[in-house]
MARVOLO-395935 format. One record per residue: residue in one letter; y, z, x of N, C-alpha, C in turn. Coordinates in nm, 2 decimals, padded with zeros to 4 digits, always signed. Example, Ala and Ser with C-alpha at 12.3 -4.5 7.8 and 13.67 -1.06 7.14 Angstrom:
BEGIN
code n.yy n.zz n.xx ca.yy ca.zz ca.xx c.yy c.zz c.xx
a -00.57 +00.78 +01.32 -00.45 +00.78 +01.23 -00.33 +00.78 +01.32
s -00.22 +00.71 +01.28 -00.11 +00.71 +01.37 +00.00 +00.79 +01.29
REM end
This chain:
BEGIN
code n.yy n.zz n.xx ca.yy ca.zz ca.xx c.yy c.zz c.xx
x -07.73 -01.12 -01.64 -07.61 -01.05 -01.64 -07.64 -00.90 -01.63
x -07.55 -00.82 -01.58 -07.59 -00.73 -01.54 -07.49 -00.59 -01.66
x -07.61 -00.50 -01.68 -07.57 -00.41 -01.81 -07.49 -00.26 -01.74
x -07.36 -00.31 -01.73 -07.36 -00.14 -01.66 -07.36 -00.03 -01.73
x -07.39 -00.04 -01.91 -07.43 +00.09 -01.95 -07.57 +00.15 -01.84
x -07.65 -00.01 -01.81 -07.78 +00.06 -01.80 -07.86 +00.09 -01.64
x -07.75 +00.01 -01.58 -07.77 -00.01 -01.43 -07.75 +00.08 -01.39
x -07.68 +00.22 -01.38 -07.67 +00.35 -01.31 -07.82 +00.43 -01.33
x -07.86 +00.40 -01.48 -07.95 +00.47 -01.50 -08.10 +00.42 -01.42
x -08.12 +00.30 -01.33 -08.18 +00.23 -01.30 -08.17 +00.29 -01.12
x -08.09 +00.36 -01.11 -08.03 +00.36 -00.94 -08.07 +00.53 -00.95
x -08.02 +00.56 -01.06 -08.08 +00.73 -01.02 -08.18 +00.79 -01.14
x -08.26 +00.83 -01.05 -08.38 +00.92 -01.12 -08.42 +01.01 -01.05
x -08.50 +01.12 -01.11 -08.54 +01.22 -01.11 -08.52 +01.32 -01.16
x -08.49 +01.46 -01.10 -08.42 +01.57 -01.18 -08.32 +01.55 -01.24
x -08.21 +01.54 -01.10 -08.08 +01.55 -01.13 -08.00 +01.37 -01.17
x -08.08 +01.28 -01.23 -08.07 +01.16 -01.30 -07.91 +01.16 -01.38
x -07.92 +01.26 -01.49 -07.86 +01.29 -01.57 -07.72 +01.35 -01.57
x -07.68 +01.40 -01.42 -07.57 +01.47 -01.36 -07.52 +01.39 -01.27
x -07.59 +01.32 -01.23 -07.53 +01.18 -01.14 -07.51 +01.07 -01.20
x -07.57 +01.04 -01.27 -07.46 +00.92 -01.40 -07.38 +00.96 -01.43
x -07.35 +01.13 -01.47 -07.25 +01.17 -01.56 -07.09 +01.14 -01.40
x -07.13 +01.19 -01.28 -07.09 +01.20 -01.19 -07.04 +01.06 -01.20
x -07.11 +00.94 -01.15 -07.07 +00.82 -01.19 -06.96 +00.77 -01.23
x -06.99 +00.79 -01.33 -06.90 +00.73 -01.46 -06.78 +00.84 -01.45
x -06.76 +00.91 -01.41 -06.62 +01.00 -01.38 -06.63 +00.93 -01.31
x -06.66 +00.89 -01.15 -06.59 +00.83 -01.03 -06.55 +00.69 -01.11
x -06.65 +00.68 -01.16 -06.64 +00.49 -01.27 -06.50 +00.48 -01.33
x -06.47 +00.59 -01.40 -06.32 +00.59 -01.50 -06.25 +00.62 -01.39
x -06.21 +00.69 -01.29 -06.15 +00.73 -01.24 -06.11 +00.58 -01.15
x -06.18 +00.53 -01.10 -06.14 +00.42 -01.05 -06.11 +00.31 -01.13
x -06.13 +00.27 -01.21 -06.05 +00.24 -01.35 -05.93 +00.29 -01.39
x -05.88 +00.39 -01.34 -05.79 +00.42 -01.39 -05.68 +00.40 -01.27
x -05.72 +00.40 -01.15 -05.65 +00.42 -01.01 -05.62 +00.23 -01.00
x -05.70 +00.12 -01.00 -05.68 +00.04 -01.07 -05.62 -00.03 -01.15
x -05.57 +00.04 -01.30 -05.46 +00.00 -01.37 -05.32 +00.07 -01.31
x -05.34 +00.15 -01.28 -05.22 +00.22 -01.18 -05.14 +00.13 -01.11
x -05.27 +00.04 -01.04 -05.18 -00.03 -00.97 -05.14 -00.17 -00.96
x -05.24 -00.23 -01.12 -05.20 -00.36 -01.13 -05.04 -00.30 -01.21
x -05.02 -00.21 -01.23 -04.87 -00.14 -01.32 -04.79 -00.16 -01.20
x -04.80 -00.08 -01.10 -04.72 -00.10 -01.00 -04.66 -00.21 -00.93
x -04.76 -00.29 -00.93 -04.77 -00.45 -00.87 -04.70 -00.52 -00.94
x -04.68 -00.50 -01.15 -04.63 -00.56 -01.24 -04.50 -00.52 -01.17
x -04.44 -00.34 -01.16 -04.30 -00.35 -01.15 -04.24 -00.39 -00.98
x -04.30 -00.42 -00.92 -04.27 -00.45 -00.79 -04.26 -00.63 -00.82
x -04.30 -00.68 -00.90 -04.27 -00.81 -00.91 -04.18 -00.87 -01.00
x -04.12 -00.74 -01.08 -04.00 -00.75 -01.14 -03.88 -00.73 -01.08
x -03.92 -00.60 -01.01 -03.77 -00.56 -00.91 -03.80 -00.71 -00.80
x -03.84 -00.74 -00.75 -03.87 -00.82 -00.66 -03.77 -00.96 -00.72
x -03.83 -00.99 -00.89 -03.73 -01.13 -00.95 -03.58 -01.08 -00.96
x -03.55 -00.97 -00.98 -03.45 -00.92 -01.00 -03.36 -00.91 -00.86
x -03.40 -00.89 -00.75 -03.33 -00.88 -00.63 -03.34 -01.05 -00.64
x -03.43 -01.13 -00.64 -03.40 -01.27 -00.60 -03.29 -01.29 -00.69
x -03.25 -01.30 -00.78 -03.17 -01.33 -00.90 -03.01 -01.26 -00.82
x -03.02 -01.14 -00.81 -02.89 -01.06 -00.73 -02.89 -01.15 -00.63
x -02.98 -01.21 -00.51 -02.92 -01.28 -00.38 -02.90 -01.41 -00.44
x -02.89 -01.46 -00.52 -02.85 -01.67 -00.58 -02.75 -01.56 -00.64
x -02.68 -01.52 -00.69 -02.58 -01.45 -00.73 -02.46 -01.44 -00.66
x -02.53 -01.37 -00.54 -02.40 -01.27 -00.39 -02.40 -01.44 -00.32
x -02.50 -01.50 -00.35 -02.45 -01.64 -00.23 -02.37 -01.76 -00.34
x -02.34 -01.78 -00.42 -02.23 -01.81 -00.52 -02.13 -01.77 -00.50
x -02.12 -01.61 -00.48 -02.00 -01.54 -00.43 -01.98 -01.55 -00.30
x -02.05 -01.54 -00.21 -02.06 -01.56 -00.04 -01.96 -01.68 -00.08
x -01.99 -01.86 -00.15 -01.97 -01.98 -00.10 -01.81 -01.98 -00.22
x -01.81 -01.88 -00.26 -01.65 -01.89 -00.36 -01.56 -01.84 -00.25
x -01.60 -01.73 -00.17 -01.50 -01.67 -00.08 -01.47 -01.72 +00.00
x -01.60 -01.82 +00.09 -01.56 -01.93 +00.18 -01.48 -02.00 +00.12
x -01.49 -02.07 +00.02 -01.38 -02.18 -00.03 -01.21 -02.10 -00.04
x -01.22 -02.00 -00.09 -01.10 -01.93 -00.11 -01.05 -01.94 +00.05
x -01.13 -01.85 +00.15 -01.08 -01.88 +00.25 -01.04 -01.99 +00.34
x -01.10 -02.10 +00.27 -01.02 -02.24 +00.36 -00.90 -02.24 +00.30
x -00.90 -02.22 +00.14 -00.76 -02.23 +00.09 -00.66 -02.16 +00.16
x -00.72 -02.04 +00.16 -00.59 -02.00 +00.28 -00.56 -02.03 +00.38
x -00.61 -02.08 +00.47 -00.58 -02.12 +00.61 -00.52 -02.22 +00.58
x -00.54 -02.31 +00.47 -00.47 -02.46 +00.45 -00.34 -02.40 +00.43
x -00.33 -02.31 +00.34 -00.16 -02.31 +00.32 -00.11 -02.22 +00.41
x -00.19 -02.14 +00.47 -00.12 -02.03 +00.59 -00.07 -02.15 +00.73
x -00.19 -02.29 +00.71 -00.11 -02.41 +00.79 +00.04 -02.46 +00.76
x +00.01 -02.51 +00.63 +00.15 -02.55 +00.56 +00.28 -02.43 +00.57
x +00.24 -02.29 +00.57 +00.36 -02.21 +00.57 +00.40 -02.21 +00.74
x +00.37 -02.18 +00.82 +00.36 -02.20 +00.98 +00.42 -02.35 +01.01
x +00.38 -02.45 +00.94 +00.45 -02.60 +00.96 +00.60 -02.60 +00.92
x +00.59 -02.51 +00.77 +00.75 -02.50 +00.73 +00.83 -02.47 +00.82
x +00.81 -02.36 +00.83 +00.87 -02.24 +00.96 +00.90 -02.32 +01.01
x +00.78 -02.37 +01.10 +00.84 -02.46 +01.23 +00.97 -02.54 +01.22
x +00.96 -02.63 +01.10 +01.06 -02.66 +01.07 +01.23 -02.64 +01.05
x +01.20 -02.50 +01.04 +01.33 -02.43 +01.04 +01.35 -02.39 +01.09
x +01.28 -02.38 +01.20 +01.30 -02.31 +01.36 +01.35 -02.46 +01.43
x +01.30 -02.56 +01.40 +01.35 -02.67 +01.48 +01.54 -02.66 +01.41
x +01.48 -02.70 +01.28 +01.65 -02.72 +01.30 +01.73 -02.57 +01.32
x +01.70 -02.47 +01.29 +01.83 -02.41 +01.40 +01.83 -02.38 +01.50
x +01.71 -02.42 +01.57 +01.82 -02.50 +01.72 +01.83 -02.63 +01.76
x +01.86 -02.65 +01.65 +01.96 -02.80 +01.63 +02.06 -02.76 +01.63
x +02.10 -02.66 +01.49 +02.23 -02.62 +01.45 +02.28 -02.56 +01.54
x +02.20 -02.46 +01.62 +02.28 -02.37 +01.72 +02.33 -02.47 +01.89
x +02.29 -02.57 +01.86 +02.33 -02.66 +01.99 +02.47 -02.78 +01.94
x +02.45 -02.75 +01.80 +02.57 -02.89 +01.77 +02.66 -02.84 +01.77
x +02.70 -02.74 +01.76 +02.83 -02.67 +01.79 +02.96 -02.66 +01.61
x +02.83 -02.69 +01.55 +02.90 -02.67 +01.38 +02.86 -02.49 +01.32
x +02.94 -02.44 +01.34 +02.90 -02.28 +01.29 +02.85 -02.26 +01.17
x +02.95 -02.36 +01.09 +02.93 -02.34 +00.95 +02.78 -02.40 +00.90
x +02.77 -02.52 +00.96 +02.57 -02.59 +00.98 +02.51 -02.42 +01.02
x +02.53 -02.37 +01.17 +02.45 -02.31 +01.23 +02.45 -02.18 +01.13
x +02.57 -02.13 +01.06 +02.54 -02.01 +00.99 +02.42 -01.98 +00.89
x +02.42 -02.12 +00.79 +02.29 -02.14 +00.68 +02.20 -02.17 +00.70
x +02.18 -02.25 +00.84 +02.05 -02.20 +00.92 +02.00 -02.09 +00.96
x +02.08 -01.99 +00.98 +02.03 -01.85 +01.01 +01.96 -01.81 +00.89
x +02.09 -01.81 +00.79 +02.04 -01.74 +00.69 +01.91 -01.79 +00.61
x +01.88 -01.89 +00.63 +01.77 -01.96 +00.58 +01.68 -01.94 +00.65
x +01.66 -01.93 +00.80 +01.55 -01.87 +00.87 +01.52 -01.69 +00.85
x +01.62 -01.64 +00.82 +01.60 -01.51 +00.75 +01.55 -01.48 +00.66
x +01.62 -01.53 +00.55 +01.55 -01.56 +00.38 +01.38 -01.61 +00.41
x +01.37 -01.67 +00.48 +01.16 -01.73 +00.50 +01.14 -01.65 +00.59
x +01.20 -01.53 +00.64 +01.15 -01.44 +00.70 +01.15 -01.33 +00.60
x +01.21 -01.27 +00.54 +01.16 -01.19 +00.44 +01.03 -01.27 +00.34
x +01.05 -01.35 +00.28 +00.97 -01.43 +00.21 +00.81 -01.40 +00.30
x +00.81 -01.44 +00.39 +00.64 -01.39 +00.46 +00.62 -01.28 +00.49
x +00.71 -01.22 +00.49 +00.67 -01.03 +00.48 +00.60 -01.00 +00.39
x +00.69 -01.07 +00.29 +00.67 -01.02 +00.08 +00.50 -01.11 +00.09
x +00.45 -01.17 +00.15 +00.32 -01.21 +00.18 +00.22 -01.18 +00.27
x +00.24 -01.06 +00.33 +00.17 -00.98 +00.42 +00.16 -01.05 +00.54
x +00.24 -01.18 +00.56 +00.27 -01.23 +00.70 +00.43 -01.20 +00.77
x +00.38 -01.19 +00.89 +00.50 -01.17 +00.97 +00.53 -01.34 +01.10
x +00.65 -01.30 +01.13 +00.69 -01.35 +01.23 +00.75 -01.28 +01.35
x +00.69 -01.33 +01.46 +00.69 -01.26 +01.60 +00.80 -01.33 +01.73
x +00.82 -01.28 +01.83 +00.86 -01.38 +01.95 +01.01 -01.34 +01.95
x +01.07 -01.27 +01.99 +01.20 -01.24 +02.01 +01.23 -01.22 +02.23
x +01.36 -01.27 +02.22 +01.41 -01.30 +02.34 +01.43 -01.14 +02.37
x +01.42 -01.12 +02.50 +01.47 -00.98 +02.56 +01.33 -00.86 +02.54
x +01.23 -00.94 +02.48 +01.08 -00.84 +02.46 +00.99 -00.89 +02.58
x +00.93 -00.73 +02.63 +00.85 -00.76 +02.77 +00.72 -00.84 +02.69
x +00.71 -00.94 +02.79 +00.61 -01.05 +02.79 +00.42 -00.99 +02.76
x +00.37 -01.02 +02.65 +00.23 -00.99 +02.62 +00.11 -01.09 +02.58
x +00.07 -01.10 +02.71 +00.00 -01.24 +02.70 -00.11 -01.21 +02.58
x -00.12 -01.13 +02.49 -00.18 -01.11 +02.35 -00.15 -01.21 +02.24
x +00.00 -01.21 +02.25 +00.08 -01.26 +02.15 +00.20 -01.36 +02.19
x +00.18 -01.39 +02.32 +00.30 -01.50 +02.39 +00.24 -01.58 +02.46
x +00.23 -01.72 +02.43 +00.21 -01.83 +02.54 +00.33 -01.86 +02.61
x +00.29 -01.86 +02.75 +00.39 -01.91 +02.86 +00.40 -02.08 +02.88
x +00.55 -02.10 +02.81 +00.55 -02.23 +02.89 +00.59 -02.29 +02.98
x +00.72 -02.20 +03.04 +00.76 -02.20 +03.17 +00.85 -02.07 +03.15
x +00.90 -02.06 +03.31 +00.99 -02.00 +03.35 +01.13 -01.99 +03.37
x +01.21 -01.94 +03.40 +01.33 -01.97 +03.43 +01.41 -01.84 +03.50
x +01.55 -01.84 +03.55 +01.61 -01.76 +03.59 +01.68 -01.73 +03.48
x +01.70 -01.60 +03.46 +01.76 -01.55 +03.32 +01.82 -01.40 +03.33
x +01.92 -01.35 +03.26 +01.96 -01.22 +03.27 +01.86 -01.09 +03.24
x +01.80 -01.14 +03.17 +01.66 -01.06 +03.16 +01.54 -00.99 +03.28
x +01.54 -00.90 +03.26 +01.40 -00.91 +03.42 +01.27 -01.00 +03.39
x +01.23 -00.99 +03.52 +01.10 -01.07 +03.54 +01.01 -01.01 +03.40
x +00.94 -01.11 +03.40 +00.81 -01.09 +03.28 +00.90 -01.04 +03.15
x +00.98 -01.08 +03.10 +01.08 -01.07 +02.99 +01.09 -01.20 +02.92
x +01.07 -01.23 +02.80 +01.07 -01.34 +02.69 +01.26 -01.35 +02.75
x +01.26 -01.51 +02.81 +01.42 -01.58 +02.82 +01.46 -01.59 +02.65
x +01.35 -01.69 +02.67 +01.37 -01.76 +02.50 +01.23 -01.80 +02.43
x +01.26 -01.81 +02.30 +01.17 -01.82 +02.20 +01.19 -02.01 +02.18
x +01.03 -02.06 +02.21 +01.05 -02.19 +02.14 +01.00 -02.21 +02.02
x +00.87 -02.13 +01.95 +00.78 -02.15 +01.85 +00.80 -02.00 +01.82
x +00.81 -01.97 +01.75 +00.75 -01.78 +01.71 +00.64 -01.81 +01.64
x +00.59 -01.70 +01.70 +00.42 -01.69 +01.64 +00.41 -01.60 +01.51
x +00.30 -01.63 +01.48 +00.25 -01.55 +01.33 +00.15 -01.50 +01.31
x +00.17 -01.38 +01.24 +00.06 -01.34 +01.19 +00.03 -01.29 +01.03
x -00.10 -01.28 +01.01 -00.13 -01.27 +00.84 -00.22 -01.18 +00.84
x -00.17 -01.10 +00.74 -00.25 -00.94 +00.74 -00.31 -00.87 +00.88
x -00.25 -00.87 +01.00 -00.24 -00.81 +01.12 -00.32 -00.90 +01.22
x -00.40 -01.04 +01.17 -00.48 -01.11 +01.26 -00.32 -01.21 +01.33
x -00.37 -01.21 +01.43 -00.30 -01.31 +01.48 -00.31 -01.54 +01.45
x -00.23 -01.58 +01.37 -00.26 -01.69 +01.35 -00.21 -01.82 +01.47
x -00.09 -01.78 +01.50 -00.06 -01.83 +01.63 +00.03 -01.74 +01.72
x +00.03 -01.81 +01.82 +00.10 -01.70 +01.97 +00.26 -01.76 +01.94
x +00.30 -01.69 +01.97 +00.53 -01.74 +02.04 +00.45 -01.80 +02.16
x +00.51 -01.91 +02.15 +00.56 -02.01 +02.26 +00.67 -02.00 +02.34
x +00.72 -01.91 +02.42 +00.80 -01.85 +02.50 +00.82 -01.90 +02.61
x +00.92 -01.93 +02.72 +00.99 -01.91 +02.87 +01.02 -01.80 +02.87
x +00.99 -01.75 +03.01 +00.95 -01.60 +03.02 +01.05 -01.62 +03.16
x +01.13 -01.50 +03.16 +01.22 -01.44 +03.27 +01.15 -01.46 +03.39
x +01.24 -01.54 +03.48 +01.18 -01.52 +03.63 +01.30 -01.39 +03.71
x +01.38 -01.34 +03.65 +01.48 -01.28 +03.71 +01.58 -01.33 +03.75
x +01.70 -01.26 +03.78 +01.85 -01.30 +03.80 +01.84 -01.41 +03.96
x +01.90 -01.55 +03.94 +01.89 -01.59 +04.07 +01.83 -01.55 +04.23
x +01.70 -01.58 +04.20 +01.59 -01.52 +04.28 +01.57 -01.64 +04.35
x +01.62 -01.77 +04.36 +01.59 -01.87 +04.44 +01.50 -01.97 +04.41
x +01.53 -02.12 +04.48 +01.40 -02.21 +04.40 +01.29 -02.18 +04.43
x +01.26 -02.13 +04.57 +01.10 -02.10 +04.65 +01.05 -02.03 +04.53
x +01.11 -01.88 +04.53 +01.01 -01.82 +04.46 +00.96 -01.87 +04.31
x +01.09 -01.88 +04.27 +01.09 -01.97 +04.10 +00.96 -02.05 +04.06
x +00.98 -02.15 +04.17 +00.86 -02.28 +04.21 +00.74 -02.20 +04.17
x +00.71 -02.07 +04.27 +00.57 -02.02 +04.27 +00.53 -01.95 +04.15
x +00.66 -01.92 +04.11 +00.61 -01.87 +03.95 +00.56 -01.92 +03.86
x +00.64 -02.07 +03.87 +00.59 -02.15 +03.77 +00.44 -02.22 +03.78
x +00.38 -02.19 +03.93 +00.28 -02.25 +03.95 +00.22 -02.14 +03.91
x +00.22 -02.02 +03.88 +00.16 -01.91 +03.81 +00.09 -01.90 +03.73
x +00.22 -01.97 +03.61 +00.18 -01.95 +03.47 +00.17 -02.06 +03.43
x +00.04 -02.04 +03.35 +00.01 -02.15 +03.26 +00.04 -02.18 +03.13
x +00.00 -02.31 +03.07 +00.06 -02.35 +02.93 +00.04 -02.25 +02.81
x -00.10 -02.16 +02.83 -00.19 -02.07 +02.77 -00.19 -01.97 +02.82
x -00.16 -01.87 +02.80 -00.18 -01.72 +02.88 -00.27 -01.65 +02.78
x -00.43 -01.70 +02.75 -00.46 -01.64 +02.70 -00.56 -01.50 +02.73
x -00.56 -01.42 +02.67 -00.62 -01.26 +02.70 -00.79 -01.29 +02.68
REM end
């Protein structure tokens, strides 16, 4: 086994024997010391190191809460959009049976669940007599209408949106203009498609 009191004194001799051990053993401690330095540093780099792992199984707990939150919403941003629909079908039921007093509380009922999705940072879109934006309007056909060309005739679905994303498009017949003839009409319709999407 080897004596490192005694093993420097074995490597240097002569005059200066005694100034170079001393020399030594300063480089000796000194690397000893540069050494603990850095099994210290290695200690805190493998703490911050468990501590960041601990923070990411944390943020991905949180990542897979927010996904779930977010399906919840789309599920009931479906169910609210389904409603709607609903109340858009019947008042134009109401507005075609020719009962005012039906067709009146249908309005107002399609109103009232139109404030109601405001008060929810969703809107409702798709109004007759608005120039046509294939952003936010699906084309389902055409027609001759008092409106100009590329002008919303009529609204069949209104579209929606939730906090400014678009969730669905208005399903619209779009103005072909005031009695312009079957020819041209025909070619318009061969035009536009079910989807006019951007």
């Amino acid at each position: 086994m080897l004596d490192f009191e005694k093993e420097p004194e074995k490597q240097f001799t002569g005059e200066n024997a005694a100034g170079e051990i001393r020399e030594f053993d300063l480089l000796a401690d000194e690397g000893m010391r540069l050494l603990a330095a850095i099994d210290k540093k290695q200690a805190d780099i493998s703490l911050q190191v468990e501590e960041i792992y601990d923070i990411v199984k944390e943020s991905a707990l949180y990542v897979e809460a927010l996904r779930m939150e977010r399906m919840r919403v789309n599920q009931l941003l479906g169910a609210v959009v389904g409603l709607a629909d609903m109340i858009e079908d019947f008042c134009h039921f109401t507005a075609q049976s020719g009962n005012s007093e039906l067709e009146k509380q249908a309005l107002m009922m399609w109103r009232n669940a139109g404030n109601l999705l405001e008060g929810c940072a969703a809107a409702r879109f798709g109004e007759a007599g608005q120039p046509l934006n294939p952003a936010i309007h699906s084309v389902h056909a055409a027609e001759t209408s008092a409106y100009p060309r590329e002008y919303i005739a009529k609204v069949l679905l209104s579209g929606y949106r939730y906090m400014g994303n678009i969730i669905r498009k208005a399903s619209v017949i779009v103005s072909a203009g005031e009695d312009e003839g079957e020819d041209e009409m025909s070619m318009d319709n061969e035009n536009l498609t079910m989807d006019n999407e951007v």
